[in-house]
DOTI-635140 format. One line per 10 residues: their letters; for each residue x, y, z of N, C-alpha, C, CB. Coordinates in pm, whole numbers. Glycine has a CB too. Layout:
A) X,Y,Z,X,Y,Z,X,Y,Z,X,Y,Z | ...
//
This chain:
XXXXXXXXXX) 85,-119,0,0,0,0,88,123,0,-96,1,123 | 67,197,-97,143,323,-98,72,430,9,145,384,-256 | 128,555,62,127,642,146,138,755,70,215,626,240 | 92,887,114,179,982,51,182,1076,172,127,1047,-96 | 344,1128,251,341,1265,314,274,1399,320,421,1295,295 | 209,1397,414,83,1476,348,191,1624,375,-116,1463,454 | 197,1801,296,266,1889,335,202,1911,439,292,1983,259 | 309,1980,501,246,2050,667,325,2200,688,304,1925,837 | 336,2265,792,339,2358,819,497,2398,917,209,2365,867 | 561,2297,909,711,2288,933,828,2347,867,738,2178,923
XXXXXXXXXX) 915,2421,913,1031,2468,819,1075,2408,765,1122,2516,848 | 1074,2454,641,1188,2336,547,1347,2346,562,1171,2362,368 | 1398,2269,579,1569,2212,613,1582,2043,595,1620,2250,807 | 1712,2090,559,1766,1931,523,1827,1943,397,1644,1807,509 | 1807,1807,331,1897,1792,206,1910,1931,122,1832,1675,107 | 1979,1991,52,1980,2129,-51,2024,2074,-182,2094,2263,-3 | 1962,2093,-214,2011,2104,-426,2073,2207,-442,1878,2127,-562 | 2171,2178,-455,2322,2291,-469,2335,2325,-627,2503,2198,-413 | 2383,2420,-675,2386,2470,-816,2569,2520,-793,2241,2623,-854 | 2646,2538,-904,2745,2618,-906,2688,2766,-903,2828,2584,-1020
XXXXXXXXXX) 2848,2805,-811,2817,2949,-758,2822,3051,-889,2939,2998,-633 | 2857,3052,-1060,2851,3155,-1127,2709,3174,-1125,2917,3148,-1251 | 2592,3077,-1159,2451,3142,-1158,2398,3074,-1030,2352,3111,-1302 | 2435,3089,-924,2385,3031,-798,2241,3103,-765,2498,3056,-674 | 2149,3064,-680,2060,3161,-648,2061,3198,-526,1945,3132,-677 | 1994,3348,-523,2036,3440,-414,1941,3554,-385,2167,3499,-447 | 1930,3559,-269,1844,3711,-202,1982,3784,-210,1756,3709,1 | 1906,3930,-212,2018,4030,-204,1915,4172,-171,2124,4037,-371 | 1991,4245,-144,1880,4369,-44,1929,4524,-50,1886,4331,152 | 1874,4635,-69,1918,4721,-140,1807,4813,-45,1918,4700,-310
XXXXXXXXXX) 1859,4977,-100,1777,5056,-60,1754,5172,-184,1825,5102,75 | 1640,5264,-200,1610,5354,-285,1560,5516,-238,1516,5284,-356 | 1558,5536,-303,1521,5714,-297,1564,5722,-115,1290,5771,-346 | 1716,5730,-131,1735,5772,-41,1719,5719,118,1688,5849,-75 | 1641,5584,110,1647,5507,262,1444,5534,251,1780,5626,444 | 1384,5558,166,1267,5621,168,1200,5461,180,1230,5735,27 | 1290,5363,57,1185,5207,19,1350,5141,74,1100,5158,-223 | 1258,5056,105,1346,4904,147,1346,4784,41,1272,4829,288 | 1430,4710,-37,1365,4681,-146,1463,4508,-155,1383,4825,-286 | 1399,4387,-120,1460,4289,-164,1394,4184,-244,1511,4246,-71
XXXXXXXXXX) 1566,4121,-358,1510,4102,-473,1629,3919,-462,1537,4267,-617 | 1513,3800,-540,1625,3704,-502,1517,3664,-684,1636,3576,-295 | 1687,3581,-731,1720,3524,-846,1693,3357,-776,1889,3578,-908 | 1577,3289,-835,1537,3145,-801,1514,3063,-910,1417,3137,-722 | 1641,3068,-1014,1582,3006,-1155,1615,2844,-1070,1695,3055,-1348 | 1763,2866,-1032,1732,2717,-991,1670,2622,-867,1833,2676,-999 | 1641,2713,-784,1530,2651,-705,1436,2572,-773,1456,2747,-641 | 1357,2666,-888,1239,2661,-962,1244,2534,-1047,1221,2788,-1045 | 1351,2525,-1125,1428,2395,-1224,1398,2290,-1109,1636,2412,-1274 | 1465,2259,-995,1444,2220,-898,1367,2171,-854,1456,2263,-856
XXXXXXXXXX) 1273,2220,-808,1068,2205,-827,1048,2165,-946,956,2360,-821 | 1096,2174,-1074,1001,2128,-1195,1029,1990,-1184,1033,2189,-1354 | 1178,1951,-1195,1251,1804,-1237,1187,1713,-1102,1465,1811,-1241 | 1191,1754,-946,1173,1690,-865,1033,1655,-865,1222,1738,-771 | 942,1737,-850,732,1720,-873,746,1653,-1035,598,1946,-882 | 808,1709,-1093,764,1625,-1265,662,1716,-1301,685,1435,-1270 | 633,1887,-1267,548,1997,-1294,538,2008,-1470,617,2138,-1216 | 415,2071,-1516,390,2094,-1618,430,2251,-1630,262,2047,-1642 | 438,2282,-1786,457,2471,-1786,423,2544,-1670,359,2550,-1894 | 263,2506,-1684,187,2611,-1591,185,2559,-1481,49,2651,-1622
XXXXXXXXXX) 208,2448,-1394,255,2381,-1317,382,2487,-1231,294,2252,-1398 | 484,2495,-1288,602,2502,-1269,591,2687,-1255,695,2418,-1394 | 556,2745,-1332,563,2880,-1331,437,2932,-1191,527,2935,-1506 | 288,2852,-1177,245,2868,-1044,343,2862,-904,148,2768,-1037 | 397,2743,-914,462,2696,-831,611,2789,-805,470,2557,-873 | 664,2829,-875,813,2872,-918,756,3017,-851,877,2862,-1118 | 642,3091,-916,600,3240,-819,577,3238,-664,453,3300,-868 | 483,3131,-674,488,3093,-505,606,3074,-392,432,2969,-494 | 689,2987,-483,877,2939,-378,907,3086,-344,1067,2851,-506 | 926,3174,-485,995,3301,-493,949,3408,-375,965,3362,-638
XXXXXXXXXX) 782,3402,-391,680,3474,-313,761,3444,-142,493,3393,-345 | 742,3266,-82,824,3269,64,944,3305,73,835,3153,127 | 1004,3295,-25,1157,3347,11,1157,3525,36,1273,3303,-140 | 1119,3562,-35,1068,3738,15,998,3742,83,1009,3836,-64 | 916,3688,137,864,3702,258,902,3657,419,769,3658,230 | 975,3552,396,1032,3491,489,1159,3624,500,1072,3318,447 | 1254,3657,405,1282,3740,463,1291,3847,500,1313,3732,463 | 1147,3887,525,1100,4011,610,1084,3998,749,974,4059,569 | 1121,3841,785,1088,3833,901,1224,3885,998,1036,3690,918 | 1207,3875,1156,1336,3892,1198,1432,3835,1153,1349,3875,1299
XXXXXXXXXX) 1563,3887,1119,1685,3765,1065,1770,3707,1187,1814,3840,949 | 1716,3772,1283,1802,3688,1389,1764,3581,1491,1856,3771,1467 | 1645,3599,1455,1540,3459,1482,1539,3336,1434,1423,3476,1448 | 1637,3203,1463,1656,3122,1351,1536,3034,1342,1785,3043,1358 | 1494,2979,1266,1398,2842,1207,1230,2929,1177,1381,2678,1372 | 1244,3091,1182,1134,3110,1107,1094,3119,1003,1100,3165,1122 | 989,3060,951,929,3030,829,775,3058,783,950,2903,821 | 790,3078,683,672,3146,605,605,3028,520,728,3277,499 | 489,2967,548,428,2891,460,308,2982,386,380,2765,536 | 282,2936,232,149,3022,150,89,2906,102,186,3143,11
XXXXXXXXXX) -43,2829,145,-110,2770,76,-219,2833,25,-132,2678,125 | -202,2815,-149,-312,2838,-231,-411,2773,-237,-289,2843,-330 | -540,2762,-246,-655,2693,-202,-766,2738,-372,-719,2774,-10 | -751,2745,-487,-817,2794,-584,-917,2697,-619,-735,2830,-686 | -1060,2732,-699,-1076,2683,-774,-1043,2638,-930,-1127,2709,-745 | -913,2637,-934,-847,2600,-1107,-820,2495,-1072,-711,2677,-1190 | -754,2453,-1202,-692,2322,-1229,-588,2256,-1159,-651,2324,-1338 | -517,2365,-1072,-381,2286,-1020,-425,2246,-887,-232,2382,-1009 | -570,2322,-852,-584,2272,-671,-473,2344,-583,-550,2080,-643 | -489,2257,-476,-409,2303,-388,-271,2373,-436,-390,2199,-309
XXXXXXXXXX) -194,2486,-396,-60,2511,-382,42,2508,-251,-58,2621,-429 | 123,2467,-245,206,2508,-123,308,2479,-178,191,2447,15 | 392,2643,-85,494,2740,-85,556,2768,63,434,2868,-145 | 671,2719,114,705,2747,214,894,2796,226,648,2627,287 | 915,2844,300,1044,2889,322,1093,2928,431,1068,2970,260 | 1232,2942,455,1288,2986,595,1341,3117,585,1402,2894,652 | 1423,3195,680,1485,3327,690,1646,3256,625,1479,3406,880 | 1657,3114,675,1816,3117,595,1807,3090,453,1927,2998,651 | 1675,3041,398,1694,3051,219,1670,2956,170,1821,3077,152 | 1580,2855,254,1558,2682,207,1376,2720,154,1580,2520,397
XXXXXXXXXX) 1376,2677,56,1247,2613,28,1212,2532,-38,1182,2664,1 | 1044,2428,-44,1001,2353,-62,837,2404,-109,1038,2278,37 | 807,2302,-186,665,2318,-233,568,2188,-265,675,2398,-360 | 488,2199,-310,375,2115,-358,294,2148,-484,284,2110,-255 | 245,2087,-564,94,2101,-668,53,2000,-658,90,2130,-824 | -112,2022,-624,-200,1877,-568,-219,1818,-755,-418,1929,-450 | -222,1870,-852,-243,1842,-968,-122,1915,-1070,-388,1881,-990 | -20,1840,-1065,116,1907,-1114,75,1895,-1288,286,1802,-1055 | -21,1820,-1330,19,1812,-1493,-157,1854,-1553,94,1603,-1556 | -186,1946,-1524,-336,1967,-1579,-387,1959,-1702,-375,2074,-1559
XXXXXXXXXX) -463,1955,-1775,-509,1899,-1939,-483,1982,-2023,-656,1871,-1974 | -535,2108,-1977,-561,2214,-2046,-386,2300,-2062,-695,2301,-1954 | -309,2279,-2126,-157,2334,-2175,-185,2480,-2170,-98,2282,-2345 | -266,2553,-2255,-313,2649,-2269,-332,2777,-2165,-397,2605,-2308 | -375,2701,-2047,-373,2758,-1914,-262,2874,-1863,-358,2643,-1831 | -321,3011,-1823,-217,3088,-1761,-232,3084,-1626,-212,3221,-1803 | -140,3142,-1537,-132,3119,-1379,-237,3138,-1351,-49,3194,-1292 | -280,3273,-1377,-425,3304,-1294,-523,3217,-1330,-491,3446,-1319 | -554,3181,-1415,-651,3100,-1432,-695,2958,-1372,-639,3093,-1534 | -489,2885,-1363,-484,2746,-1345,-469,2732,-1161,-343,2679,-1445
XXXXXXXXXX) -473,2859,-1109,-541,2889,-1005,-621,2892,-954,-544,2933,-988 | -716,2980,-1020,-862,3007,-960,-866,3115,-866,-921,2884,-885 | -977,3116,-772,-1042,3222,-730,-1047,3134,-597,-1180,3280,-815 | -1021,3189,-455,-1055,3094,-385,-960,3166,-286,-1041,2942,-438 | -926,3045,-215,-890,3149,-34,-704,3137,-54,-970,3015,196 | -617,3226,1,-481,3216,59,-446,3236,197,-409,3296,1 | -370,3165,228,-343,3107,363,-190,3123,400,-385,2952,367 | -181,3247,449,-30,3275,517,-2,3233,655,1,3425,522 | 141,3169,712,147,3117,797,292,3109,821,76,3020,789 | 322,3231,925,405,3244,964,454,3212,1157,403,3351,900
XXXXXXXXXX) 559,3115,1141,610,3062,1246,723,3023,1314,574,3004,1244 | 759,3018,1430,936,3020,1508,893,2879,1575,995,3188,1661 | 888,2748,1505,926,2649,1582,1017,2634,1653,934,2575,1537 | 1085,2575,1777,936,2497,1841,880,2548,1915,934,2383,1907 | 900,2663,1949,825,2753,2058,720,2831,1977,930,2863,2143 | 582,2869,2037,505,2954,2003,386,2929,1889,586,3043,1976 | 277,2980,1886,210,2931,1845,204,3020,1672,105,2922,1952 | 156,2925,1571,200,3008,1425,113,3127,1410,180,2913,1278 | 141,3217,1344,38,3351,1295,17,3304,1194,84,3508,1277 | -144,3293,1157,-225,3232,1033,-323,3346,1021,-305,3069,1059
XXXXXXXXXX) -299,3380,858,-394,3522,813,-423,3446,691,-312,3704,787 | -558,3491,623,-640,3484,527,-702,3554,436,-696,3451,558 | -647,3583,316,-731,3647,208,-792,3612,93,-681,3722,168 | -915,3664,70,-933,3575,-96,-850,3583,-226,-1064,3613,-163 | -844,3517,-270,-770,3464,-408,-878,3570,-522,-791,3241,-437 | -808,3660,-617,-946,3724,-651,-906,3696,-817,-977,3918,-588 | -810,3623,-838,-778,3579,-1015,-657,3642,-1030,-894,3640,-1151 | -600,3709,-986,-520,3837,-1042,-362,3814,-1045,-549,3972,-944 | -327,3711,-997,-155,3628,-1014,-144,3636,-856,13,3736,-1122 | -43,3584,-832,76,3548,-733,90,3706,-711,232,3449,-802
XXXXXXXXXX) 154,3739,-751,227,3889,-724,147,3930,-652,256,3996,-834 | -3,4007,-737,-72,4103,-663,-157,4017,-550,-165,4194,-763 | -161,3827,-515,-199,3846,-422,-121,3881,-301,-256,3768,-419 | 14,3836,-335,86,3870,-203,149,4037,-181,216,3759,-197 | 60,4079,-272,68,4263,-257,-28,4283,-163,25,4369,-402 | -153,4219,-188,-261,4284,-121,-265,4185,6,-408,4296,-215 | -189,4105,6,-183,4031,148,-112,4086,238,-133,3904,147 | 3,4137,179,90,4284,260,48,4358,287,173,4361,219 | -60,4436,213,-71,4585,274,-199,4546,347,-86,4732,155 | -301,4448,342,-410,4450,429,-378,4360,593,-538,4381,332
XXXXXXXXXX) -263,4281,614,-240,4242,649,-90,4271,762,-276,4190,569 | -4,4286,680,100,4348,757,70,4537,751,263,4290,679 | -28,4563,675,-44,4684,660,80,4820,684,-148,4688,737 | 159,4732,584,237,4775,514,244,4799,355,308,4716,552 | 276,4917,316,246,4962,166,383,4891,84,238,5159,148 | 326,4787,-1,465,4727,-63,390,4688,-205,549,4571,36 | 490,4644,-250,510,4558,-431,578,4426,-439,619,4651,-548 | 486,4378,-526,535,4276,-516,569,4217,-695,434,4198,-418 | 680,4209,-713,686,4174,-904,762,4010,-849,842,4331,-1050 | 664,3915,-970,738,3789,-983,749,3771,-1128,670,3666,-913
XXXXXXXXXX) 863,3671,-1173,844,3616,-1310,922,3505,-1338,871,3711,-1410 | 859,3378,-1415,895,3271,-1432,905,3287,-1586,814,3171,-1369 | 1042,3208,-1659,1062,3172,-1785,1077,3067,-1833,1133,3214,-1820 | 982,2995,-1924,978,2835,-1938,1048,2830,-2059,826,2756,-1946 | 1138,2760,-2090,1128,2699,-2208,1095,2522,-2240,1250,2738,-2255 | 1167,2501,-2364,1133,2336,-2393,1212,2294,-2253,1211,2249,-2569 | 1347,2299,-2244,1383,2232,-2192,1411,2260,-2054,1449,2199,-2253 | 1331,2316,-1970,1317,2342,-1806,1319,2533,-1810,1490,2251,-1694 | 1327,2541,-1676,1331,2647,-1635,1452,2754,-1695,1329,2619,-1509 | 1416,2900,-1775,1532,2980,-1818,1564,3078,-1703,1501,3059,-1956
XXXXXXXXXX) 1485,3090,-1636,1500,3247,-1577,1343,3219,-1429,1448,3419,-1764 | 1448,3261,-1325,1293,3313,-1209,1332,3382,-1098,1196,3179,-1129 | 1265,3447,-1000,1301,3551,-941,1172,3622,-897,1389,3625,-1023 | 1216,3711,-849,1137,3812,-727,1162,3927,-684,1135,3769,-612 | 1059,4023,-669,1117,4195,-611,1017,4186,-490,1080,4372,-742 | 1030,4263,-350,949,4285,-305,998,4423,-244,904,4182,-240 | 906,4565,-306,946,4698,-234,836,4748,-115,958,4821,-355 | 929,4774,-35,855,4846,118,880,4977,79,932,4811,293 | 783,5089,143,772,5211,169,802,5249,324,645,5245,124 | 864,5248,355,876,5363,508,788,5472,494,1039,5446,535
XXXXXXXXXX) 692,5512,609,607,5561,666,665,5727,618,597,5503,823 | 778,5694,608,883,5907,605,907,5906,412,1168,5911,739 | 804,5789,378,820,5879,222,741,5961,137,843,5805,129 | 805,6032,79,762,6143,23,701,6107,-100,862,6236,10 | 578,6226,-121,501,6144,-221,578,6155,-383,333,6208,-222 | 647,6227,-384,725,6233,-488,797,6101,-526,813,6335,-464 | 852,6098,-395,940,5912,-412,879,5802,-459,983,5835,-275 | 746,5846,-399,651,5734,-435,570,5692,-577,558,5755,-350 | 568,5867,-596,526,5841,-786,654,5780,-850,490,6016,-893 | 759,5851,-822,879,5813,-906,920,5618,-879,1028,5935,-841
XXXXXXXXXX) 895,5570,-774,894,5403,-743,752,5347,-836,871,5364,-538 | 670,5409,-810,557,5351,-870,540,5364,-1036,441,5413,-799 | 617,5462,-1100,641,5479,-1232,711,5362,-1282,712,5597,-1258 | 851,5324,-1226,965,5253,-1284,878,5140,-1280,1117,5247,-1208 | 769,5133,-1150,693,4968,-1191,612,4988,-1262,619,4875,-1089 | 532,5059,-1347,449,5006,-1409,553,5030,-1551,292,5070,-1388 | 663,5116,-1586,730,5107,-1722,834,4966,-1706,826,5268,-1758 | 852,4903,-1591,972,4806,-1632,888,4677,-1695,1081,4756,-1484 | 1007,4648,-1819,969,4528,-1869,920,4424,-1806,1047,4487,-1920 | 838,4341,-1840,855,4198,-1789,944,4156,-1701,879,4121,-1877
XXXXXXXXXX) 913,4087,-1558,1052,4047,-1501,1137,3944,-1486,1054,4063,-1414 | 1030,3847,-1605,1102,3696,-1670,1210,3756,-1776,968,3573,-1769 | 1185,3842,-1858,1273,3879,-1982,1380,3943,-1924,1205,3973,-2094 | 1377,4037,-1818,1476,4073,-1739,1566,3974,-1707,1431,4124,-1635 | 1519,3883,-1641,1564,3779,-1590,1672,3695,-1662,1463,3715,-1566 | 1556,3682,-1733,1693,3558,-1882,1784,3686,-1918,1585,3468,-2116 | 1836,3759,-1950,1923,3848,-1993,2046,3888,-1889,1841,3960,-2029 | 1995,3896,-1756,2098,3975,-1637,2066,3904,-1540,2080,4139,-1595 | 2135,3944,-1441,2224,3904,-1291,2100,4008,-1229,2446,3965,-1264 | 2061,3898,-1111,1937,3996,-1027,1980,4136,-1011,1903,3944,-862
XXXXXXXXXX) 2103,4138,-948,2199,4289,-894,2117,4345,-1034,2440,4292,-892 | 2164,4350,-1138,2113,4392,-1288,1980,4467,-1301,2093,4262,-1377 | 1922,4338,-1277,1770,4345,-1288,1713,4484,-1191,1702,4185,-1228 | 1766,4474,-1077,1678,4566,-962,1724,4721,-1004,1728,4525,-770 | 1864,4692,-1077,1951,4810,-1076,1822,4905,-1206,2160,4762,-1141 | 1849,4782,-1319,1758,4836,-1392,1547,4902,-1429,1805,4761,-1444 | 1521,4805,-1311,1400,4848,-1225,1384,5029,-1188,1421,4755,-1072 | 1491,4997,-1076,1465,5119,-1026,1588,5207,-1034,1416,5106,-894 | 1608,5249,-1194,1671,5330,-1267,1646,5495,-1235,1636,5288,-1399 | 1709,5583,-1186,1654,5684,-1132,1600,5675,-1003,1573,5721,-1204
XXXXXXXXXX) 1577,5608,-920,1564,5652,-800,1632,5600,-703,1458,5650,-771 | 1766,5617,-721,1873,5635,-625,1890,5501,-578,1845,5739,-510 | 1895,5380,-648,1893,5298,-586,2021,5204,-534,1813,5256,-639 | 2063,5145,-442,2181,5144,-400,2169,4965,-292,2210,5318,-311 | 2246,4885,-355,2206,4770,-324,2350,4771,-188,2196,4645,-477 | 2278,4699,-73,2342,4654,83,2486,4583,61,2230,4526,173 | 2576,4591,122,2709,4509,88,2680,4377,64,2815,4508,198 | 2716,4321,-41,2695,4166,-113,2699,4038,27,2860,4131,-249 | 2768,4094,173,2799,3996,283,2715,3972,322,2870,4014,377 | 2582,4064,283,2423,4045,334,2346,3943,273,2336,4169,310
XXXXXXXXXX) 2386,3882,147,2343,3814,44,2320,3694,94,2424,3815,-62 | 2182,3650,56,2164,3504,113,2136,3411,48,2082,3489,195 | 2203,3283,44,2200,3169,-106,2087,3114,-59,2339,3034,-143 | 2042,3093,-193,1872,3039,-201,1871,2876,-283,1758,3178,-323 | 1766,2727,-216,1832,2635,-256,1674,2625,-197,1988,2574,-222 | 1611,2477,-282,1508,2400,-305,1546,2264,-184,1501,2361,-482 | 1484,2263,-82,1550,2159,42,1404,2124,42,1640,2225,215 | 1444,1963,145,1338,1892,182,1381,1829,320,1298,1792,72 | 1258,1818,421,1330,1795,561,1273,1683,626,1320,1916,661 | 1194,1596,482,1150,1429,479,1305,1340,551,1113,1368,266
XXXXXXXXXX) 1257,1260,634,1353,1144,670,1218,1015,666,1451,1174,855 | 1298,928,694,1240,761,698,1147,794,879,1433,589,701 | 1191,839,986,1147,848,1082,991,954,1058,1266,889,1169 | 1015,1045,982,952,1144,941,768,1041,923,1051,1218,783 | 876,989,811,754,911,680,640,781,743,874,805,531 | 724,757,855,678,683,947,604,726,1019,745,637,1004 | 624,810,1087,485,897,1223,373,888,1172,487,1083,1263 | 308,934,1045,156,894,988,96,760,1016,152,900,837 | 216,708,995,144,523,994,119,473,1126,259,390,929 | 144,581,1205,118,515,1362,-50,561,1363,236,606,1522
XXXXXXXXXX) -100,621,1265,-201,764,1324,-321,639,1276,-196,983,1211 | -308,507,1198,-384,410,1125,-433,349,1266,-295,304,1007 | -550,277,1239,-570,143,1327,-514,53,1293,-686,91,1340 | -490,-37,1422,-491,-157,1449,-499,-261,1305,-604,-167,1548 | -645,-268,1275,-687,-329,1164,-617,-303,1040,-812,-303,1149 | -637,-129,1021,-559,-55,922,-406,-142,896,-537,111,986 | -333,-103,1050,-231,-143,1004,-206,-318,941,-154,-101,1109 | -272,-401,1035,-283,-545,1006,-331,-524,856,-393,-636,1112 | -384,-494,764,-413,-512,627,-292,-454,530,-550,-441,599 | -190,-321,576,-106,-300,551,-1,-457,538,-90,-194,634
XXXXXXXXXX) -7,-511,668,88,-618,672,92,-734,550,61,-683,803 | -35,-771,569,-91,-847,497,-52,-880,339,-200,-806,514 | -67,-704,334,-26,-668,200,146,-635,145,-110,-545,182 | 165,-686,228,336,-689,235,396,-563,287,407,-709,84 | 376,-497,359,424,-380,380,334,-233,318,561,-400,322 | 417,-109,318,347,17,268,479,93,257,222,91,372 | 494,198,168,555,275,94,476,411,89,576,209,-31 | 529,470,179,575,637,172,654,749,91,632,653,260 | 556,825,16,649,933,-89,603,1073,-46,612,913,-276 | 711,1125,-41,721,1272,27,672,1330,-106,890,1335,92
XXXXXXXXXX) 515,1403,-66,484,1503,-178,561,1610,-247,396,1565,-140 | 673,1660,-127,726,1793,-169,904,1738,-265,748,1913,13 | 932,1589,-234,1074,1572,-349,1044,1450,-397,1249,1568,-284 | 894,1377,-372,893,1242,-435,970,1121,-352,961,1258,-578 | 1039,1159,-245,1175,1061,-214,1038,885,-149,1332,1178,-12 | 1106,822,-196,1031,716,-190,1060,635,-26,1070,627,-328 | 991,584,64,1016,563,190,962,418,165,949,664,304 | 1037,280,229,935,135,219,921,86,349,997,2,126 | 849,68,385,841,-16,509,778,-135,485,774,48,618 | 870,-230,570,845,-434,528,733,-410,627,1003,-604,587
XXXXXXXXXX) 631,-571,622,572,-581,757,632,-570,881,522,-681,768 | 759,-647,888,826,-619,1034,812,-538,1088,933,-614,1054 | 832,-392,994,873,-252,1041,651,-174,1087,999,-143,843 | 589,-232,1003,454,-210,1050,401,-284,1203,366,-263,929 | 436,-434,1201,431,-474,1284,538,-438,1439,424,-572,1223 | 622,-401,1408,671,-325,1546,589,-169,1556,864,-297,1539 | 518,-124,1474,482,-18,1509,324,-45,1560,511,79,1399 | 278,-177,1489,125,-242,1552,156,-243,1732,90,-451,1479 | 258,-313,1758,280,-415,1847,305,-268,1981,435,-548,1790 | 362,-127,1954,344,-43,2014,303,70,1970,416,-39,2064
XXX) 149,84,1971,120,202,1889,157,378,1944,-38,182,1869 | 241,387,2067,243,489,2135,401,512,2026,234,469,2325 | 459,471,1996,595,493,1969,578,615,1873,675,361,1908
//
């Protein structure tokens, strides 16, 4: 009998899918008009590649999913940075085709994801659509102490980006932006990444037309993407308004982790009956696959039956 890890609400850590450091991926953090916006921007092509090859994601699969990773990693690090193991989970809840989403990440740069329907029929499909309309679910938390902060907004069609714009400002009620962009080609992921700009309370409205101009004239931020180096990208964003990126020592490497073990994959199977488990046995054992890397887990009867024989373990 197969199993599957159901996602949960835990920081992701553990194994990392490492990339060479010339196109490595990375948060990096900058300031504009003067200390007015706070502005951080991370390059996640290969996280995203990452997520496609590991789920086995379709186009629109991969580019939902690839905005979402990008989405916790900027958000996660807004949180305190000196707080270690906090993490930002975003489950999407739509009525589209992909179902469920989950998006989670830490403050040091690990994330993991899910699509309840990674390969949908319809090719044709753009994000918003293969989404839907339906609820988002932020969930931010400092295991093991303390209990998580869980906020809720509706899903209103409109992408990734602007929901986690309007999840910011109604929510952290804070005035921010949020730009994502994924680049598919035939053969995996070209280009992905993330901006997220804060306003400080002391800016001037001038600063603010002039930030809010460069976003609605900058290109695409997938085409950006495939062409330049994030540093690049933000530089070229916010062209004219003074923008001035934090010493590179601030820079934080960004990597697609999973924090599945065999002990992990096991705890569910205690949660079965008695009977449950005895039919497991029967059937020669059961096999556990971690939704978020596929990693395949087997357990013989022996290993069911010592867990029959003490179900407290």
């Amino acid at each position: 009998m197969q199993q599957r890890l159901s996602p949960n609400e835990t920081n992701p850590a553990g194994l990392a899918f490492s990339t060479g450091p010339m196109n490595s991926d990375r948060l990096i953090q900058g300031m504009a008009e003067g200390g007015d916006f706070r502005i951080i921007a991370a390059q996640t092509t290969n996280t995203v590649e990452t997520a496609r090859q590991l789920l086995d994601l379709a186009p629109v699969a991969t580019d939902a999913l690839g905005r979402a990773l990008t989405g916790s990693l900027l958000l996660a690090r807004l949180l305190d940075k000196n707080v270690k193991h906090q993490y930002v989970t975003l489950r999407f809840e739509g009525n589209g085709p992909l179902g469920v989403i989950i998006a989670e990440a830490n403050v040091a740069g690990s994330a993991r994801g899910f699509v309840a329907n990674p390969v949908p029929q319809d090719v044709g499909l753009d994000v918003s659509r293969a989404i839907g309309r339906g609820l988002l679910t932020v969930v931010r938390g400092t295991p093991p102490a303390g209990k998580p902060y869980t906020s809720q907004i509706t899903l209103e069609g409109g992408g990734v980006a602007q929901d986690l714009t309007r999840y910011l400002a109604g929510s952290e009620q804070i005035a921010s932006a949020v730009l994502l962009g994924v680049l598919n080609r035939r053969d995996g992921v070209a280009a992905a990444g993330g901006i997220v700009v804060q306003g400080f309370p002391h800016a001037s409205p001038e600063s603010i037309d002039r930030i809010e101009r460069r976003i609605r004239e900058a290109p695409p931020l997938s085409t950006l993407l495939d062409k330049m180096r994030i540093e690049d990208v933000v530089a070229t964003v916010f062209h004219g308004c003074q923008y001035k990126q934090i010493d590179s020592s601030f820079n934080v490497p960004l990597s697609y982790s999973c924090s599945c073990s065999r002990e992990r994959a096991l705890a569910p199977l205690a949660l079965f009956s008695p009977d449950e488990l005895r039919e497991m046995i029967d059937q020669g054992g059961s096999e556990v696959v971690c939704q978020f890397c596929g990693r395949k887990y087997r357990f013989s009867g022996e290993d069911l039956l010592a867990l029959h024989a003490n179900p407290d373990a």
